[in-house]
C-alpha positions in Angstrom: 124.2 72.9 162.8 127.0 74.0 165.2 130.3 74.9 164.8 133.1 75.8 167.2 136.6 76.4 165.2 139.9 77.9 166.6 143.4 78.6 165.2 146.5 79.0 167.3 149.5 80.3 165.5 153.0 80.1 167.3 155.9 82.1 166.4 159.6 80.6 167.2 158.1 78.5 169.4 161.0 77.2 172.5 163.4 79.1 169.9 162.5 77.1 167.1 163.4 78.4 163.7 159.9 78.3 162.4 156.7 79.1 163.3 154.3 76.4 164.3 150.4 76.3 164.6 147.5 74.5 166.2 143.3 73.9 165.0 140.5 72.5 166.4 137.2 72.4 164.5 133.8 70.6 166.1 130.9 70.2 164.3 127.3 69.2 165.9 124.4 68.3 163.1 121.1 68.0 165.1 118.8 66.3 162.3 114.7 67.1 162.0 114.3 63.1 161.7 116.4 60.2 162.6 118.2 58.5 159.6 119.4 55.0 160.0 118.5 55.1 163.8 120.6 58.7 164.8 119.5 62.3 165.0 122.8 64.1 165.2 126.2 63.4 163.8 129.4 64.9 165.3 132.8 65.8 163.6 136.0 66.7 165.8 139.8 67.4 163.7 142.8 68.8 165.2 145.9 70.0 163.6 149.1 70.8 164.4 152.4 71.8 162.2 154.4 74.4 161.1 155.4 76.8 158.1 159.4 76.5 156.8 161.1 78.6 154.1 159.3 81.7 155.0 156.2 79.8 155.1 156.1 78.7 151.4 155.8 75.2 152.6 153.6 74.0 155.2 154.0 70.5 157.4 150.6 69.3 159.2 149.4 66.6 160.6 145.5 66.0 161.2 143.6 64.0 163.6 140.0 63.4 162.7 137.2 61.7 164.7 133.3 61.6 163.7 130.1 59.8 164.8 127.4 59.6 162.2 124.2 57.4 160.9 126.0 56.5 157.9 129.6 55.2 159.7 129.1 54.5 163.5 132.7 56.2 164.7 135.4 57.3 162.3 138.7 57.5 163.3 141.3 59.2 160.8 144.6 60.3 160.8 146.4 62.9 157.5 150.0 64.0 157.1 150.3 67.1 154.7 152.9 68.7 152.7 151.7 72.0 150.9 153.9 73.7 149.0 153.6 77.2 147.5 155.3 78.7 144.9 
């Protein structure tokens, strides 16, 4: 299993009122033995979004893309709205 993640946080970004972020996240799975035909799956996401109201509530929106035995390519997409209070 490999992993290579990263996180890029943005304050007032172009003199935005808000701060805004970025994340990328790979994932490599080399398998002993082939299932279904495939010895390795692989899992990409990246985010981007930002934090309002003194980052109580946070606005992302999520790519996702994987290649696996069990689903041959995976393409998904995810808004968010995460609120803390």
């Amino acid at each position: 299993l490999y992993r290579v993640w990263g996180y890029f946080s943005w304050v007032n970004p172009f003199g935005a009122e808000h701060a805004a972020f970025v994340s990328c996240d790979a994932i490599y799975q080399d398998y002993d033995a082939e299932v279904f035909g495939k010895d390795h799956a692989m899992n990409y996401s990246f985010s981007a979004g930002m934090h309002l109201f003194d980052e109580r509530m946070e606005l992302r929106l999520t790519g996702l893309y994987s290649q696996d035995p069990y689903f041959d390519e995976n393409i998904e997409g995810l808004f968010s709205c995460i609120y803390r209070y």
